[in-house]
C-alpha positions as CSV (number, residue, x, y, z in Angstrom):
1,X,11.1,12.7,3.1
2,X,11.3,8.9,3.8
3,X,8.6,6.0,3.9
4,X,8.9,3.3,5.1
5,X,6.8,-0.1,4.3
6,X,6.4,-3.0,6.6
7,X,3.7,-5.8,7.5
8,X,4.4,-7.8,4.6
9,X,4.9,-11.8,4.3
10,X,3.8,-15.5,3.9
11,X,0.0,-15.8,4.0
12,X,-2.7,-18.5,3.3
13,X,-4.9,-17.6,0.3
14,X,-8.0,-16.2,1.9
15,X,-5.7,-14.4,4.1
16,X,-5.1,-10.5,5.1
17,X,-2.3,-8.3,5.9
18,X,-2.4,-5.2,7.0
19,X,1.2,-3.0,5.3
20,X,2.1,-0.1,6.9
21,X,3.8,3.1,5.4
22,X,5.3,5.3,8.0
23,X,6.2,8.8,6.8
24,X,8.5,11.0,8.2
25,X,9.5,14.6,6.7
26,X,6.2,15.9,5.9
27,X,2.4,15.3,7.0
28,X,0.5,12.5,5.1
29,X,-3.0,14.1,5.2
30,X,-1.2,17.0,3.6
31,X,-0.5,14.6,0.4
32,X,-2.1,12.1,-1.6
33,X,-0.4,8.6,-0.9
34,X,-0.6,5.6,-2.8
35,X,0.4,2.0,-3.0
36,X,1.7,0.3,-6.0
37,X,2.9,-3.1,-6.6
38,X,5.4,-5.3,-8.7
39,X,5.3,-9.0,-9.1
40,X,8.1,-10.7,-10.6
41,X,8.6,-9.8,-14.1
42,X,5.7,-7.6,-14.6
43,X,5.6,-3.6,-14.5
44,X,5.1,-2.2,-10.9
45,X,0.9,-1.7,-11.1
46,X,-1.0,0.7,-9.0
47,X,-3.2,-0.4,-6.3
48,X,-4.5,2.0,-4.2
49,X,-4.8,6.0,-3.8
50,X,-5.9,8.4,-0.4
51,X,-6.6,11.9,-1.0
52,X,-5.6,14.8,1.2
53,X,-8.5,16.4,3.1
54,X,-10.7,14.8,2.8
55,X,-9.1,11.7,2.3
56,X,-10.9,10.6,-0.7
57,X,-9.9,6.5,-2.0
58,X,-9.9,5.0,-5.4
59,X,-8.7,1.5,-6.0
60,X,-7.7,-0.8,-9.2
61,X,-10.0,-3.4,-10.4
62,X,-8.2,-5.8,-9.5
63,X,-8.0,-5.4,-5.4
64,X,-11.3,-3.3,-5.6
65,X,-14.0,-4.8,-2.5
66,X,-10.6,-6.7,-1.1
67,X,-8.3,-3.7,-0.1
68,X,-8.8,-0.9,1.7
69,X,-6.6,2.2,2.0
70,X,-6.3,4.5,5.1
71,X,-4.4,6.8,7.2
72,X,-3.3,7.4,10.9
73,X,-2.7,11.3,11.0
74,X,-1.2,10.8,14.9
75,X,0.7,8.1,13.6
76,X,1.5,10.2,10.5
77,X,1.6,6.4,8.7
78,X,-1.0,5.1,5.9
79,X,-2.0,1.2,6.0
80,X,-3.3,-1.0,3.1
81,X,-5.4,-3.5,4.6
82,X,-5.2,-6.7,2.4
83,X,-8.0,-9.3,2.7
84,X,-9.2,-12.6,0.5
85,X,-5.6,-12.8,-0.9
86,X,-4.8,-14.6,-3.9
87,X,-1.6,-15.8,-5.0
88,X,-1.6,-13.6,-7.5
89,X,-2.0,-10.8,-5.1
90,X,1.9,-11.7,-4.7
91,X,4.4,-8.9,-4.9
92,X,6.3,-6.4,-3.5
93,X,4.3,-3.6,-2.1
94,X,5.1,-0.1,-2.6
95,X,4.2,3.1,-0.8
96,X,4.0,6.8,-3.0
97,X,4.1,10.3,-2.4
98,X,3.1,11.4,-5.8
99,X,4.4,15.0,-5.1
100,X,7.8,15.0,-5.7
101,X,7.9,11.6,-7.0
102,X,8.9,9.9,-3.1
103,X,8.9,6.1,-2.8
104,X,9.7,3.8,0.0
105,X,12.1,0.4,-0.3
106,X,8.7,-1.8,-0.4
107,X,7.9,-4.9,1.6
108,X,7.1,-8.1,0.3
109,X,4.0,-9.8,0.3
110,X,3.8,-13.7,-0.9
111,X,0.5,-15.6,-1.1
112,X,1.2,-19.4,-0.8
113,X,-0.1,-22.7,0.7
């Protein structure tokens, strides 16, 4: 099992990124896949969750009408789209399989003028 983040960076506030997990050893509709995040000396927070079939989404307060989660089954990769970014959106993003406890290295995200 491996994921792998990427998509992150320097944004605008106001801005979006779209992060990208790419899975490889198993099937993400299979598994419910989240994203979590950790800002600089705070706890790592989740963000965002995707069902298997059929693909059900919850979000936390605090990214809820901003973020959206989804998957690619061809692609076998699940995106978090980012938009109206705040600086205190900034952090390094996370993607988890919550089966078995799998997490990827993470890609950061900074929200700056």
């Amino acid at each position: 099992v491996q994921l792998v983040e990427s998509g992150g960076g320097l944004v605008q506030p106001g801005g979006s990124l779209r992060l990208s997990c790419a899975a490889s050893g198993f099937t993400v509709s299979s598994y419910t896949m989240s994203w979590y995040r950790q800002a600089p000396g705070k706890e790592r927070e989740f963000i965002a969750t995707i069902s298997s079939i059929p693909g059900i989404t919850n979000f936390a307060d605090s990214v809820k009408g901003r973020f959206t989660i989804s998957r690619d089954n061809a692609e076998n990769t699940v995106f978090l789209q980012m938009n109206s970014l705040k600086p205190e959106d900034t952090a390094v993003y996370y993607c988890f399989r919550r089966s078995g406890g799998y997490w990827g290295r993470g890609t950061q995200v900074t929200v700056s003028k």
